[in-house]
MILOBA-848139 format. One line per 4 residues: for each residue x, y, z of N, C-alpha, C, O. Coordinates in nm, 2 decimals. Layout:
X/Y/Z/X/Y/Z/X/Y/Z/X/Y/Z; ...
END
This chain:
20.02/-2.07/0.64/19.92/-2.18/0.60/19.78/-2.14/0.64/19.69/-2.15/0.55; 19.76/-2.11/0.74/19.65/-2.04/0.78/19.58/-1.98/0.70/19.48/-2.01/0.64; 19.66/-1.85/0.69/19.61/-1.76/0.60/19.57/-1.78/0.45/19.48/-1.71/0.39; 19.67/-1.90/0.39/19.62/-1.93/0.30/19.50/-2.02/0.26/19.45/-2.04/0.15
19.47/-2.07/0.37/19.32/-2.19/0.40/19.23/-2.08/0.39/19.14/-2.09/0.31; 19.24/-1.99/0.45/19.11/-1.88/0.45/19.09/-1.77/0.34/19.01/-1.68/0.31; 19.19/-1.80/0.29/19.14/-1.69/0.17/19.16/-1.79/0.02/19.21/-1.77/-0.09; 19.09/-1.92/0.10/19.09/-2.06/0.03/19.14/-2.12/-0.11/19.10/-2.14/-0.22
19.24/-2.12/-0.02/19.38/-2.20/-0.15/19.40/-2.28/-0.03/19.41/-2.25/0.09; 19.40/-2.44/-0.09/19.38/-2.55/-0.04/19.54/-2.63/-0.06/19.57/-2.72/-0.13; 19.59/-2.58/0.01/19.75/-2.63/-0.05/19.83/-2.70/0.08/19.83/-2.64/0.19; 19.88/-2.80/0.07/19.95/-2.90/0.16/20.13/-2.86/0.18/20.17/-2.80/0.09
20.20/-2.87/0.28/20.30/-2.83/0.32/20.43/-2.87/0.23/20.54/-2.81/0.23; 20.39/-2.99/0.15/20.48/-3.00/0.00/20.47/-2.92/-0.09/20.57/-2.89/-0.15; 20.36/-2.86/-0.13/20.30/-2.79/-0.20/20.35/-2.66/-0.20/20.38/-2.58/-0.29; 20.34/-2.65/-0.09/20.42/-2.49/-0.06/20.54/-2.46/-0.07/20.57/-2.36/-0.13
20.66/-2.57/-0.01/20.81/-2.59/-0.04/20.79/-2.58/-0.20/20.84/-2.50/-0.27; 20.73/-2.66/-0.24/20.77/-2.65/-0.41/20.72/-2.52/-0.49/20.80/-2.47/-0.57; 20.61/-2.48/-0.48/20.59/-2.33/-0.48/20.70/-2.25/-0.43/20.78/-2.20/-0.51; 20.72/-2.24/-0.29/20.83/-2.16/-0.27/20.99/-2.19/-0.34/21.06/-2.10/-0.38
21.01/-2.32/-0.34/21.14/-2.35/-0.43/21.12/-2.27/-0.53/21.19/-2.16/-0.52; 21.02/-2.30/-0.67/21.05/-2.24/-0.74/21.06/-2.10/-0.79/21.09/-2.06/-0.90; 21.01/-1.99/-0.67/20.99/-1.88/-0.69/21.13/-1.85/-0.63/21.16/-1.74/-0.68; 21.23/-1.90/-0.54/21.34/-1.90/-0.49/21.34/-1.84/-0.36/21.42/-1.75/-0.32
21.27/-1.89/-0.31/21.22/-1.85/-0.18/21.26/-1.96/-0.08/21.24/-2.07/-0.12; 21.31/-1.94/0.05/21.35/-2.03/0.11/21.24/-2.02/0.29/21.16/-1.93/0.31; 21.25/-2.09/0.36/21.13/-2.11/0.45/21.23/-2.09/0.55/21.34/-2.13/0.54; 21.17/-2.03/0.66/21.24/-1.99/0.78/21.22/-2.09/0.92/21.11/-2.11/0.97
21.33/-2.14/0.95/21.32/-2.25/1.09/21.35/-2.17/1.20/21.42/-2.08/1.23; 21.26/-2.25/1.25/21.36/-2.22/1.39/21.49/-2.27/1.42/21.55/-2.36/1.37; 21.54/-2.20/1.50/21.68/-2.23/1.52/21.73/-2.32/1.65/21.65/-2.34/1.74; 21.84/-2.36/1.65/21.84/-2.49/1.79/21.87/-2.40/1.89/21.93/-2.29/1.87
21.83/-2.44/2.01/21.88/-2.37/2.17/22.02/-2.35/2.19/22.11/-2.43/2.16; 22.03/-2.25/2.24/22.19/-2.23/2.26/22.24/-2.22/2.44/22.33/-2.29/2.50; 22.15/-2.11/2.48/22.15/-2.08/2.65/22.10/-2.17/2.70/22.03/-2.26/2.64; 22.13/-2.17/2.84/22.01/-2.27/2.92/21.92/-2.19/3.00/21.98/-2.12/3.09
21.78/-2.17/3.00/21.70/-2.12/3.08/21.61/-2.15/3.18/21.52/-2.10/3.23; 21.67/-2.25/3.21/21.58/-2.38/3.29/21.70/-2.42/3.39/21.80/-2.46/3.34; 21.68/-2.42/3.52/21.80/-2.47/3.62/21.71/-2.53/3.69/21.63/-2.47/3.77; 21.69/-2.67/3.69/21.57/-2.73/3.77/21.68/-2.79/3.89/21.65/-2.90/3.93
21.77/-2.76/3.92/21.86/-2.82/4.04/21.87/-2.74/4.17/21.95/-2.75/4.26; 21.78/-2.66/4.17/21.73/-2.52/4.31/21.71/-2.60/4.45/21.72/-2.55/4.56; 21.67/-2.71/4.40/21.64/-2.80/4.54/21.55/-2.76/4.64/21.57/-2.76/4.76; 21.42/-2.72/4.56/21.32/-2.62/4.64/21.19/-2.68/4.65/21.09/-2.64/4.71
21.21/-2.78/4.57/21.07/-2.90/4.56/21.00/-2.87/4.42/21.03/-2.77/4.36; 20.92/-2.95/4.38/20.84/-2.92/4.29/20.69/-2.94/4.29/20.65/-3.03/4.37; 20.60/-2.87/4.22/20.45/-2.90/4.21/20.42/-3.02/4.12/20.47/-3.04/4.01; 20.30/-3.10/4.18/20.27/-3.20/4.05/20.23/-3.12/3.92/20.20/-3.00/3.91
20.23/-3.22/3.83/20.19/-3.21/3.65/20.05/-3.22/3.68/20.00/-3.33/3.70; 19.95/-3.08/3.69/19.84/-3.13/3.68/19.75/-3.13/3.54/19.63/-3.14/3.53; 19.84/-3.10/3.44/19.80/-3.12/3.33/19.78/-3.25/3.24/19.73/-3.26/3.13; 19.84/-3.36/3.33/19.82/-3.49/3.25/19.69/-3.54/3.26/19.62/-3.53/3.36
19.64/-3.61/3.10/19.54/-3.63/3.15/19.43/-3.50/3.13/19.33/-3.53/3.07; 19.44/-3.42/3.16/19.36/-3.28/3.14/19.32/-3.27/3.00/19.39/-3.31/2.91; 19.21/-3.21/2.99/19.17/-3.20/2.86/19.19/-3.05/2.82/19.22/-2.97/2.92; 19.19/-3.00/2.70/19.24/-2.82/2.65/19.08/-2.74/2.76/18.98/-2.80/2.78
19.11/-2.66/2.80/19.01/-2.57/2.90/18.90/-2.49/2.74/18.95/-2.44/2.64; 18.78/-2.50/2.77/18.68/-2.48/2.75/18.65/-2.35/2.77/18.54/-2.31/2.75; 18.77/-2.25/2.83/18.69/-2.14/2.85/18.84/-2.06/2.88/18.93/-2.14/2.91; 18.88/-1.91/2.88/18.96/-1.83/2.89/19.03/-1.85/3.07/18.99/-1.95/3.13
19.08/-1.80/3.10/19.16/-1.79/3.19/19.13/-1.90/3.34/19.11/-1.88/3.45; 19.16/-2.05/3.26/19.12/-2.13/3.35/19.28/-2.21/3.34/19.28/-2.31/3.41; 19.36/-2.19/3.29/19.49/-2.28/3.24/19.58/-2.18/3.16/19.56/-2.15/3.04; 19.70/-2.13/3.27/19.78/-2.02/3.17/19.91/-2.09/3.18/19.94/-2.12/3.30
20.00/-2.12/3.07/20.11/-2.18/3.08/20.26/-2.05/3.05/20.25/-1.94/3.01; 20.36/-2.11/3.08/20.47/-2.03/3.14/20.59/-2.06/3.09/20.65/-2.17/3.10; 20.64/-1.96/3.01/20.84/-2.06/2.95/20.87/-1.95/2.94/20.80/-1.85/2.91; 21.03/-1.96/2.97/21.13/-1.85/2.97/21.22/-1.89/2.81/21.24/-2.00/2.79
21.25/-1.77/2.71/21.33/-1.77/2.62/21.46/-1.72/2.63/21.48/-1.64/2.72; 21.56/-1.76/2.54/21.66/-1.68/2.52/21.67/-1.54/2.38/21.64/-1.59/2.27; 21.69/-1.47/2.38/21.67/-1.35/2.26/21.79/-1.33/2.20/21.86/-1.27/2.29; 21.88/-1.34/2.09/22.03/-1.32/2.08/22.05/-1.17/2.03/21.97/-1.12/1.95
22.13/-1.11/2.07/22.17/-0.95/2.04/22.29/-0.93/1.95/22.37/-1.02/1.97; 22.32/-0.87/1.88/22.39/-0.84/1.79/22.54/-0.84/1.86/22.63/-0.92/1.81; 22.55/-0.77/1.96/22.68/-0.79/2.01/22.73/-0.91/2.07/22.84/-0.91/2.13; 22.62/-1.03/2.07/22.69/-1.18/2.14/22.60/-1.16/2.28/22.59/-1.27/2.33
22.54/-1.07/2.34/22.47/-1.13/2.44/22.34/-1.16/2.44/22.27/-1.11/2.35; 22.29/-1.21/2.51/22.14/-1.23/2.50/22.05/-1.14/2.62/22.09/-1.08/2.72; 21.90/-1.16/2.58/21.80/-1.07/2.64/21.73/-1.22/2.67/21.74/-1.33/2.61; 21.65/-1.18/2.80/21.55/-1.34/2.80/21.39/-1.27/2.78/21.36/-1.15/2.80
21.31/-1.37/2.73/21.16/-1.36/2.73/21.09/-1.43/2.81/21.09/-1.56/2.79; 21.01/-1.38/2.93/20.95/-1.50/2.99/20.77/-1.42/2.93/20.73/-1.31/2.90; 20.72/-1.53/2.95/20.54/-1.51/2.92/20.46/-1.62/2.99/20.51/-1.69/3.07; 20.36/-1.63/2.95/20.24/-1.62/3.01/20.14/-1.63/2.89/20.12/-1.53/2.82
20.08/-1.77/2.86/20.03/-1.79/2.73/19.90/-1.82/2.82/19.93/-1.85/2.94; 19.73/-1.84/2.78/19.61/-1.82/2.80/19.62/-1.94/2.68/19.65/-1.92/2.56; 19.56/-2.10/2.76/19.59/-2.25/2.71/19.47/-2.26/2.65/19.44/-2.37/2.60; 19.36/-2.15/2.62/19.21/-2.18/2.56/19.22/-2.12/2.47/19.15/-2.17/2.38
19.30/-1.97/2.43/19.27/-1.88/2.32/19.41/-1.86/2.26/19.43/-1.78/2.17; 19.55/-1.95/2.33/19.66/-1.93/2.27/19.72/-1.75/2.29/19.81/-1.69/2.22; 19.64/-1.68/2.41/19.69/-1.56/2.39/19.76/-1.55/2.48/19.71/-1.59/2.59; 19.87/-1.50/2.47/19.97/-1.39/2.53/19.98/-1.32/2.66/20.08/-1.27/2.68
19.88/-1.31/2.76/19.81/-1.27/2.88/19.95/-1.17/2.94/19.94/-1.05/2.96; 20.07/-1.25/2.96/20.17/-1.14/3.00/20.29/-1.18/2.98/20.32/-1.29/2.95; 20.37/-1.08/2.99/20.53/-1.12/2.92/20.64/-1.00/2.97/20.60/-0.90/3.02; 20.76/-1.02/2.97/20.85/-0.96/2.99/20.98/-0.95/2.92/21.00/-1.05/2.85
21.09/-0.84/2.91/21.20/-0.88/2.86/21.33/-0.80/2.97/21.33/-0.70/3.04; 21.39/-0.87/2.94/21.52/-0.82/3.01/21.67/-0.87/2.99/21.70/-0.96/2.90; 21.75/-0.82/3.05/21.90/-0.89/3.00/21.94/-1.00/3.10/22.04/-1.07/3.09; 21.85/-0.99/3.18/21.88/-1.16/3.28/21.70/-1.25/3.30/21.58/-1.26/3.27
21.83/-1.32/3.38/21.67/-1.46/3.41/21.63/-1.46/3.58/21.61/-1.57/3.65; 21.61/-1.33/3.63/21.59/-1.33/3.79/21.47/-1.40/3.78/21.44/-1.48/3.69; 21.38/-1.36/3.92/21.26/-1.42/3.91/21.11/-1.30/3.86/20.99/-1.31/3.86; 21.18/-1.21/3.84/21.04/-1.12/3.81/21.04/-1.11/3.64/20.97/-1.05/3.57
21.13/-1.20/3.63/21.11/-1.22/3.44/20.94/-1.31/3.42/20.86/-1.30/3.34; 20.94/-1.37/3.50/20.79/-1.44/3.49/20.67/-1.36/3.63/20.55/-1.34/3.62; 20.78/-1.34/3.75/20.65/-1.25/3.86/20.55/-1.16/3.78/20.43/-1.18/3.76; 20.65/-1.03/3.72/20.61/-0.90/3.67/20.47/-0.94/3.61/20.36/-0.92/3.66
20.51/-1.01/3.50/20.42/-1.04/3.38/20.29/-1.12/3.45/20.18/-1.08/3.42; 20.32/-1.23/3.55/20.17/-1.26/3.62/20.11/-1.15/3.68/19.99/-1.11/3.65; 20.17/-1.09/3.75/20.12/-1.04/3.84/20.04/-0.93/3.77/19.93/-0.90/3.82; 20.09/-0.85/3.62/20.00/-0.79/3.53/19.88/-0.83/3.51/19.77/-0.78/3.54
19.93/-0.99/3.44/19.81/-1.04/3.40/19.67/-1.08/3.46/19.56/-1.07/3.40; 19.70/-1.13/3.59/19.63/-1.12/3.71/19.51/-0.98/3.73/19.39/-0.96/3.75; 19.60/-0.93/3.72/19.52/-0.75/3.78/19.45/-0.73/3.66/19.34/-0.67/3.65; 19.52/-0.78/3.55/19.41/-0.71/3.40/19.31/-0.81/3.39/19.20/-0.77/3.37
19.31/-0.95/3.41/19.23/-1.07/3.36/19.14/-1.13/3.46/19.06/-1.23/3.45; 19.19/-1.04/3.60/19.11/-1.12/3.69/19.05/-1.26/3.70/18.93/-1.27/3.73; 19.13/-1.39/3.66/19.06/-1.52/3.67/19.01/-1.55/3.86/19.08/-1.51/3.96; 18.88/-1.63/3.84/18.85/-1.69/3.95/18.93/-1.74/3.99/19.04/-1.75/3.93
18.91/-1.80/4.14/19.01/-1.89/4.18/19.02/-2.03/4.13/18.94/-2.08/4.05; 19.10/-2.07/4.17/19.14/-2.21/4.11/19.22/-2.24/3.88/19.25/-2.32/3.80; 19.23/-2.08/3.91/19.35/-2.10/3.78/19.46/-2.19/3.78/19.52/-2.19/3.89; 19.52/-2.26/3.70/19.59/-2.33/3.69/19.73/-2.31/3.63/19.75/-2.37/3.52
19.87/-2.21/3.68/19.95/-2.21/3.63/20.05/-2.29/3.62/20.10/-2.34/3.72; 20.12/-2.32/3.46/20.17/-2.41/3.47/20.33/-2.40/3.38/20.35/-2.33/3.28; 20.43/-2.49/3.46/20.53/-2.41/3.37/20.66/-2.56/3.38/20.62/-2.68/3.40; 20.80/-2.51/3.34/20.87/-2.61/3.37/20.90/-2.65/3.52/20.81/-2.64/3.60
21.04/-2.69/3.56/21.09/-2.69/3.68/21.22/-2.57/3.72/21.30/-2.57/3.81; 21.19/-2.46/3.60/21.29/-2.37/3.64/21.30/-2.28/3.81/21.20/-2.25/3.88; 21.40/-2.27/3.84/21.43/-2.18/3.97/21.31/-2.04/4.02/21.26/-2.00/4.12; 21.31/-2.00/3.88/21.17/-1.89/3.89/21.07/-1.86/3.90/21.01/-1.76/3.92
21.03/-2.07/3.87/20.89/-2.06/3.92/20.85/-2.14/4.08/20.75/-2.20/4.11; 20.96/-2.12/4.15/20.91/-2.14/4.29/21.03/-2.07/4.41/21.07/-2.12/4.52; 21.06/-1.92/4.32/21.04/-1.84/4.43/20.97/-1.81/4.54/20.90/-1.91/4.56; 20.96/-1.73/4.63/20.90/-1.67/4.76/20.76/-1.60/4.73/20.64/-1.63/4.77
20.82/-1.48/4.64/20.77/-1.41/4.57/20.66/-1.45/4.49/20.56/-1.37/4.48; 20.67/-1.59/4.42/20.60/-1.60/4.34/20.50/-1.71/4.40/20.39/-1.73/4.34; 20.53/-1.76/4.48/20.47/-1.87/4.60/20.29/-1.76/4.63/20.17/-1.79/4.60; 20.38/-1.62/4.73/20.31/-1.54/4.78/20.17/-1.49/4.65/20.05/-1.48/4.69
20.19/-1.48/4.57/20.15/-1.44/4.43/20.03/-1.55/4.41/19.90/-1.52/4.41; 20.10/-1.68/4.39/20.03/-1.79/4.40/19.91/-1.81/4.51/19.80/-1.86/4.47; 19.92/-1.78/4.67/19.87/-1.80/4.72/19.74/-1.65/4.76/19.62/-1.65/4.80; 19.80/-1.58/4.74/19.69/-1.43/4.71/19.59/-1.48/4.63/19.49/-1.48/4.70
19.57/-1.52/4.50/19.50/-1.52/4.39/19.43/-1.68/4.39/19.36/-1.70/4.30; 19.45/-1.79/4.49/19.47/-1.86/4.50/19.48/-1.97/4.36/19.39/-2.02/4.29; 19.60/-1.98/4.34/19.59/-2.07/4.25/19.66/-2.18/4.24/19.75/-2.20/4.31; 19.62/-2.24/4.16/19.67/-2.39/4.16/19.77/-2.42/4.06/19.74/-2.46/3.94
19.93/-2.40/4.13/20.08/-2.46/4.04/20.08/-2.60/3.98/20.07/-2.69/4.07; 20.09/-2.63/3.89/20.15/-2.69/3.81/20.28/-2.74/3.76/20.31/-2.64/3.69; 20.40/-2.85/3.74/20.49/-2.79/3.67/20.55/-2.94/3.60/20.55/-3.04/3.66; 20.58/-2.92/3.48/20.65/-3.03/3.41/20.71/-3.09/3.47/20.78/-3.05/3.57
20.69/-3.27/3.42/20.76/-3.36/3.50/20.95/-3.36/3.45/20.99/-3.32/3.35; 21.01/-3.39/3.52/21.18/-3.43/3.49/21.21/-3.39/3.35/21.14/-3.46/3.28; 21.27/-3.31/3.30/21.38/-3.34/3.18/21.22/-3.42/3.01/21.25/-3.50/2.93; 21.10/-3.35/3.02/21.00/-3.38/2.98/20.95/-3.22/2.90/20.86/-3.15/2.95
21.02/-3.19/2.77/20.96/-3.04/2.71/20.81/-3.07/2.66/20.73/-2.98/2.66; 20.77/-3.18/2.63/20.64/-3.21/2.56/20.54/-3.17/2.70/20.42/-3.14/2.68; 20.59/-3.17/2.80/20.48/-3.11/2.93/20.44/-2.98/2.89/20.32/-2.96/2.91; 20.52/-2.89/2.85/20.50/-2.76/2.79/20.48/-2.74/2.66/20.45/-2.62/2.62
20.48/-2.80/2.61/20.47/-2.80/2.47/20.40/-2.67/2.38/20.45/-2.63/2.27; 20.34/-2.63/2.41/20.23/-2.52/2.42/20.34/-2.37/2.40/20.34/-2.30/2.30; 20.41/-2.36/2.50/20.49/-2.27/2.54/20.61/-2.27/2.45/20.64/-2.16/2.40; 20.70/-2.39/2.41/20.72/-2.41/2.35/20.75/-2.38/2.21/20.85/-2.32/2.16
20.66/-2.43/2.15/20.61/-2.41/2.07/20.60/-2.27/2.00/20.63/-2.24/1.88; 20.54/-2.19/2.10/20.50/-2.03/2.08/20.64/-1.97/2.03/20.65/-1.87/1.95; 20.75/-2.03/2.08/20.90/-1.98/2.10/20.96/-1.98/1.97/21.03/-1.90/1.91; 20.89/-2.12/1.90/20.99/-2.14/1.78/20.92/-2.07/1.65/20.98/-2.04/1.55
20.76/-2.05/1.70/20.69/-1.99/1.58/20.76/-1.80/1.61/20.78/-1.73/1.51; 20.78/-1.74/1.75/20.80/-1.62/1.74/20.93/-1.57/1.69/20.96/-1.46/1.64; 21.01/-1.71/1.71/21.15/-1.68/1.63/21.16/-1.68/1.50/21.22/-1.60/1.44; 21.08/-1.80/1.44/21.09/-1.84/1.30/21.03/-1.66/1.22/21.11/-1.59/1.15
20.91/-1.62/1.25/20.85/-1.50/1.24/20.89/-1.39/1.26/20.87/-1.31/1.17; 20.97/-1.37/1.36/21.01/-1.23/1.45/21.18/-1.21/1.37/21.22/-1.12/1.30; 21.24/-1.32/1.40/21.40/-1.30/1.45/21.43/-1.32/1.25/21.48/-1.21/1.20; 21.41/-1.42/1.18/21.44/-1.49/1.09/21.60/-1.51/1.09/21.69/-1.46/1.02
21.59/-1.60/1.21/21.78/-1.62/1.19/21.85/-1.50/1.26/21.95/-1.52/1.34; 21.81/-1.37/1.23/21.88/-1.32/1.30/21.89/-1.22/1.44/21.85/-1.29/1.53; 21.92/-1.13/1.47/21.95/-1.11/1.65/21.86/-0.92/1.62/21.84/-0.85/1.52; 21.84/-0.91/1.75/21.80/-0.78/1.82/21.94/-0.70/1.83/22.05/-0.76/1.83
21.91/-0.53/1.83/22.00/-0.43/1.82/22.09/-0.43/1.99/22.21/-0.41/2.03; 21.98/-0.47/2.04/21.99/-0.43/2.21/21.85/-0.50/2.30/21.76/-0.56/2.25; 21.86/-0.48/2.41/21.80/-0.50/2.49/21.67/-0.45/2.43/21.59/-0.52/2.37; 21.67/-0.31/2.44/21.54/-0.22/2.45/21.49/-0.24/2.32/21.37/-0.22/2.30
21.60/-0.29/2.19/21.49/-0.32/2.08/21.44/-0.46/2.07/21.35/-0.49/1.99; 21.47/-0.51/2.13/21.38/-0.64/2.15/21.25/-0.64/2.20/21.15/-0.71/2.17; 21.29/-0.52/2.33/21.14/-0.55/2.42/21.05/-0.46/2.30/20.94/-0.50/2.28; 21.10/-0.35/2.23/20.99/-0.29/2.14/20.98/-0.37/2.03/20.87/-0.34/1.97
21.06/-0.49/1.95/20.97/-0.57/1.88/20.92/-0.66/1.89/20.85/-0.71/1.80; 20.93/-0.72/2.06/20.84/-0.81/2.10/20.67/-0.79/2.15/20.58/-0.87/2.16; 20.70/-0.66/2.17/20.60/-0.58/2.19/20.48/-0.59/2.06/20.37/-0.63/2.08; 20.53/-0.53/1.94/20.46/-0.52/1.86/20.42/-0.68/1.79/20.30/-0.71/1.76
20.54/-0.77/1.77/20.47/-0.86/1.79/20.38/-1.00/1.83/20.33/-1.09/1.76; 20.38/-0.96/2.00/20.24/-0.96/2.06/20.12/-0.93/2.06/20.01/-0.99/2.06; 20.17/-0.78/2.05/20.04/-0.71/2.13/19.99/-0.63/2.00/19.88/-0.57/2.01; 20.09/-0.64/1.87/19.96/-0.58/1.74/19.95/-0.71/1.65/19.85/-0.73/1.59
20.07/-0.81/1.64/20.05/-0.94/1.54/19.97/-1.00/1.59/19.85/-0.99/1.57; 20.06/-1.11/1.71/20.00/-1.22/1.73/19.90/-1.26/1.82/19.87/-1.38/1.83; 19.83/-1.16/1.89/19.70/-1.16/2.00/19.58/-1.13/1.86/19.48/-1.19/1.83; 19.62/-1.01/1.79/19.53/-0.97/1.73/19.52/-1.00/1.61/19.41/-0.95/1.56
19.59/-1.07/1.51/19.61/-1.10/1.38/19.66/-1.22/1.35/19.63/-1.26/1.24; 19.72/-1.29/1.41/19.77/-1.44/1.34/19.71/-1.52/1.41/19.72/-1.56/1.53; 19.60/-1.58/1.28/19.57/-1.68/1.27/19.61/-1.84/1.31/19.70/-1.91/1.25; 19.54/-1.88/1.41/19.60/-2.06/1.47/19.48/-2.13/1.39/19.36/-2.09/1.42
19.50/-2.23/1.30/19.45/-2.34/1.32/19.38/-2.45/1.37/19.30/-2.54/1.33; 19.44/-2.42/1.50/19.34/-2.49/1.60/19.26/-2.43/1.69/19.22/-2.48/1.80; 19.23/-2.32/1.63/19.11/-2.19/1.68/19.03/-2.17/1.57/18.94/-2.08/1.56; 19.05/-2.26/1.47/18.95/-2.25/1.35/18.96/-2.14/1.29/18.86/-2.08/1.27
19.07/-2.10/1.25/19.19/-2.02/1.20/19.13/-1.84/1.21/19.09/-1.75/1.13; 19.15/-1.86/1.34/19.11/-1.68/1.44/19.22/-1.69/1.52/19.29/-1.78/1.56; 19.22/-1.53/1.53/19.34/-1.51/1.59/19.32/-1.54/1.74/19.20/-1.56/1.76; 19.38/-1.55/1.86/19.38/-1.55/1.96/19.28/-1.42/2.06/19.23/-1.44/2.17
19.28/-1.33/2.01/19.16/-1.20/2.06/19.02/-1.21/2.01/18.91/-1.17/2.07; 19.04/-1.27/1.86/18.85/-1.33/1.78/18.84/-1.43/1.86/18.73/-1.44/1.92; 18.91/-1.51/1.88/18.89/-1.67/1.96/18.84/-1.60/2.09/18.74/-1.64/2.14; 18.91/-1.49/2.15/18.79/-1.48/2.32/18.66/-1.40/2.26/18.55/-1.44/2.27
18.68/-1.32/2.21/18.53/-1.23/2.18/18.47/-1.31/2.13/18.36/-1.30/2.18; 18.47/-1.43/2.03/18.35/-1.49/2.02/18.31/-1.58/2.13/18.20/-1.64/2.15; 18.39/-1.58/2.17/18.35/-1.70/2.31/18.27/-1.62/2.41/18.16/-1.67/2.44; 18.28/-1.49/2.46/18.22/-1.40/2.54/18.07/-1.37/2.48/17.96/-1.36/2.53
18.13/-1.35/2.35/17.98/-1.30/2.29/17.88/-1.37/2.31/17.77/-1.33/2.35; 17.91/-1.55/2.28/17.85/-1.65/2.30/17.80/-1.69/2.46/17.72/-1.77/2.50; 17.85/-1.64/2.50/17.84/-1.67/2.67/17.73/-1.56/2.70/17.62/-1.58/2.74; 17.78/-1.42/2.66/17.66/-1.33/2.69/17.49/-1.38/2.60/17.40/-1.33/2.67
17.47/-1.43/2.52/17.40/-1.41/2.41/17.30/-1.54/2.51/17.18/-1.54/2.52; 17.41/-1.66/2.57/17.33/-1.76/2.62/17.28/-1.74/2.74/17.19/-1.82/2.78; 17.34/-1.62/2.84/17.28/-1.58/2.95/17.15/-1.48/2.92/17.07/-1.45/3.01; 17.17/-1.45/2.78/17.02/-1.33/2.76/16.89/-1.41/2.75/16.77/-1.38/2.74
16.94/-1.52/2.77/16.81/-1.63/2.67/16.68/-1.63/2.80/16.58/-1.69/2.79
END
């Protein structure tokens, strides 16, 4: 849809099913949850929702949100995805894949992102009430960088929404219905589309239909251009 707003064909989401009907083309959904990735019964405490109420962040690496996936493999097992989405430009900041749900399926990937993105203090990460985000590990991580956790209220996905979201568009896009060869081919096609699609090429809508990497460079450029003044 995006893409077709900008290379301006003005067409509505009926519009396009009936277009696509008649060409015999059918539209790819997402698919319902099957695993569970989320064990919020750890009994380890939780951080408040400090996103209620919050308005979208005004600027890059002030609000990075956090959800673990399930990936299906050809032979019946699954691979998980955890990430690390950047809540101003919708990008991708860090991610992992693997064949379980320990806790470095989300550490690894901060702790990348961190070292590459360097945000000031007072970042805001934010995620569900899964077991993995209030590790030891990840506590320690938290308190190095100092930052400020976050985490969805009870049995509430619209807290994450964001994260979410990202899941059902990477499946609808990536998987179409169907499963990865293996482990290792997932992490290389998740790879590519991340880090050559969807950071650098697919267009959001609610970035004024730029991809996630145009959405920070122009914001930088604009920030440098207003400090030259």
């Amino acid at each position: 849809m995006a893409e077709l707003k900008e290379q301006g064909h003005e067409l509505g989401r009926h519009q396009v099913r009936t277009l696509m009907k008649l060409a015999g083309l059918q539209s790819i959904q997402p698919k319902s949850f099957v695993p569970r990735t989320t064990d919020s019964t750890h009994g380890k405490g939780y951080w408040p929702n400090l996103l209620l109420g919050q308005p979208l962040p005004q600027g890059p690496n002030l609000i990075w949100v956090s959800d673990i996936t399930y990936l299906p493999l050809s032979n019946g097992d699954w691979a998980y995805l955890g990430s690390w989405m950047d809540l101003f430009s919708r990008r991708v900041v860090g991610w992992r894949v693997d064949d379980n749900m320990e806790d470095d399926l989300v550490i690894i990937p901060l702790s990348n992102a961190l070292r590459s993105r360097q945000p000031n203090p007072g970042l805001i990460t934010h995620s569900d009430r899964g077991g993995q985000y209030v590790s030891n590990d990840l506590h320690e991580l938290i308190s190095l960088w100092q930052i400020r956790p976050s985490m969805s209220r009870a049995d509430d996905p619209y807290d994450n929404a964001f994260a979410e979201s990202f899941w059902s568009r990477l499946k609808a896009e990536l998987l179409e219905g169907g499963t990865f060869l293996s482990v290792e081919d997932a992490r290389t096609e998740i790879f590519e589309y991340i880090e050559m699609y969807y950071n650098r090429v697919r267009k959001h809508s609610s970035l004024g239909y730029k991809s996630p990497e145009q959405f920070e460079q122009e914001y930088y450029t604009k920030l440098a251009s207003s400090v030259c003044r």
